[in-house]
C-alpha positions in Angstrom: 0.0 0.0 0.0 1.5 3.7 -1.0 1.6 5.5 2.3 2.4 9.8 2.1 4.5 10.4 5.6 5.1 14.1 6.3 8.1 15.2 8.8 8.9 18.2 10.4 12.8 18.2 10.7 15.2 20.5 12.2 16.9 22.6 9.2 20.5 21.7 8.9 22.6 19.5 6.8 23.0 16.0 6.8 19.4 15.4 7.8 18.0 14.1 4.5 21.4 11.7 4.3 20.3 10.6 7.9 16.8 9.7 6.6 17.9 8.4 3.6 20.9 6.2 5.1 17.4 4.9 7.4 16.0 3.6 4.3 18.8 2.3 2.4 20.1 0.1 5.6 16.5 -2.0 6.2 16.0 -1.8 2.5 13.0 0.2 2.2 12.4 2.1 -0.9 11.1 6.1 -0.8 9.3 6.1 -3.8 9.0 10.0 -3.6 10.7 12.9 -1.3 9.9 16.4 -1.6 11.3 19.5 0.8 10.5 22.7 1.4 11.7 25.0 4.6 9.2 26.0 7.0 7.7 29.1 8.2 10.5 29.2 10.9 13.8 28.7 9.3 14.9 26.1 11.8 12.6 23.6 10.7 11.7 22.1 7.3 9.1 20.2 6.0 9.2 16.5 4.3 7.2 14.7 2.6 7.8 10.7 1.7 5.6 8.6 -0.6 6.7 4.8 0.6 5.0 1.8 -0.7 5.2 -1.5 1.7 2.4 -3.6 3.9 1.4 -2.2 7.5 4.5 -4.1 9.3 7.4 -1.9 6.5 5.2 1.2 7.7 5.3 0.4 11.6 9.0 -0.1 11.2 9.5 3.0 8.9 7.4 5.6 11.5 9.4 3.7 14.4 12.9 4.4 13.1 12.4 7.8 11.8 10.8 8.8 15.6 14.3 7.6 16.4 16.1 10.0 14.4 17.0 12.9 17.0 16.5 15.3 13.9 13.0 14.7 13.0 10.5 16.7 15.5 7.0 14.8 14.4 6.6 11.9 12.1 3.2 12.1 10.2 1.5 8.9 8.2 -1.3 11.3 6.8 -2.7 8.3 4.8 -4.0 6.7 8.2 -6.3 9.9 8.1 -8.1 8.1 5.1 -9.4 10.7 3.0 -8.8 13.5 5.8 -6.1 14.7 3.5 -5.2 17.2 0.5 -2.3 15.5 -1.7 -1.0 17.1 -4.8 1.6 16.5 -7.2 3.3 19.0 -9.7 4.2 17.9 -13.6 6.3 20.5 -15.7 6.0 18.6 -19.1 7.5 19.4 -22.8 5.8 18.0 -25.5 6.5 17.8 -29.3 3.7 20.7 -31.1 3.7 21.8 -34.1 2.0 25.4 -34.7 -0.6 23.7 -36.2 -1.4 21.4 -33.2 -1.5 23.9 -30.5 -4.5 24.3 -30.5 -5.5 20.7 -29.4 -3.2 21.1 -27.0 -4.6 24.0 -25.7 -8.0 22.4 -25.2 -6.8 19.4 -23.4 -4.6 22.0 -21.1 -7.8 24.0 -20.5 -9.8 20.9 -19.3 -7.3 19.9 -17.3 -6.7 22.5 -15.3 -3.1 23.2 -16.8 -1.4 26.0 -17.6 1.1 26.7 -20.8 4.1 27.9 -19.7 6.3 28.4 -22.8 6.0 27.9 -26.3 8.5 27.2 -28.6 8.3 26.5 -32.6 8.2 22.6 -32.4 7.5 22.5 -28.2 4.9 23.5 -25.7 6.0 23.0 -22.0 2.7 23.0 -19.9 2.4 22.6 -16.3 -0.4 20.3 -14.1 -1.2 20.6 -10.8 -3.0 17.6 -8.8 -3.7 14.3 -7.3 -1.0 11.6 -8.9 -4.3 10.0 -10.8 -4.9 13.4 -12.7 -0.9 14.2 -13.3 -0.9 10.6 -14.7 -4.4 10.6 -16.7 -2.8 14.1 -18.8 0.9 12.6 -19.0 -1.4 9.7 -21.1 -3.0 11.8 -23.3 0.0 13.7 -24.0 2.2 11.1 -25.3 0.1 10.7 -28.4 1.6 14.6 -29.2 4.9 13.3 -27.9 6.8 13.9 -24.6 10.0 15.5 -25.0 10.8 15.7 -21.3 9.6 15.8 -17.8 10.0 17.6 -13.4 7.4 15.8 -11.9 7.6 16.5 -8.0 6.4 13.7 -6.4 3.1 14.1 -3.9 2.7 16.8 -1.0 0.4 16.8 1.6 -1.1 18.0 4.4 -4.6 17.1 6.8 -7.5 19.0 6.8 -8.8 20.6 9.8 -12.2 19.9 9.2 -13.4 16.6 10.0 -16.9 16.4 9.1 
């Protein structure tokens, strides 16, 4: 089962290698890792996507609690759907002058924005759950994907719990 784990960690270096080296030595995979710094610039924010049964997940939130440089280990996934999760896709594909305009209505119902233009290239960016980012990246090949930044899923619980 893919599990999204959110850590806030103290902001210094060698933390991610810690958290990595935690990984590699039991031979868990992180599947996805995004990090951004937090309001206060002593701590930052994580975000894993691990895949593994209920035992790997127990094991994984009990070694990184261990780590004296993580402050709170969150499995947001146990919140079921008590979660927003989003992923980011910058993504260049092969369009002709004469196709951008198919493009441009698949980009408008997706949600997507075009952020450059070249002769033989759009580059067009998606924001949103890893099923959307994966259902446009589909439709896109048929024009031909020249390249892609895809950031791997963030998120965060919702306060409201009704």
């Amino acid at each position: 089962m893919r599990h999204i784990i959110n850590l806030e960690v103290e902001n210094h270096s060698g933390v991610l290698a810690r958290i990595a080296g935690l990984f590699s030595a039991r031979g868990f995979n992180i599947e996805s890792v995004s990090i951004g710094k937090a309001d206060p610039d002593e701590t930052a924010h994580i975000t894993l996507v691990v895949r593994g049964d209920d035992w790997v997940i127990e094991q994984v939130n009990k070694q990184l609690n261990k780590l004296i440089d993580i402050i709170r280990v969150t499995d947001v996934t146990k919140a079921k759907n008590n979660f927003v999760g989003r992923e980011l896709i910058l993504v260049k594909v092969n369009c002709s002058p004469s196709k951008r305009i198919d493009v441009s209505q698949i980009v408008n119902i997706f949600g997507a924005k075009v952020v450059d233009i070249s002769k033989s290239s759009m580059t067009l960016e998606v924001t949103g759950s890893e099923s959307k980012v994966n259902a446009f990246l589909e439709i896109m090949q048929s024009f031909g994907i020249k390249d892609i930044a895809r950031t791997g899923t963030i998120a965060m619980l919702r306060d409201f719990n009704g």
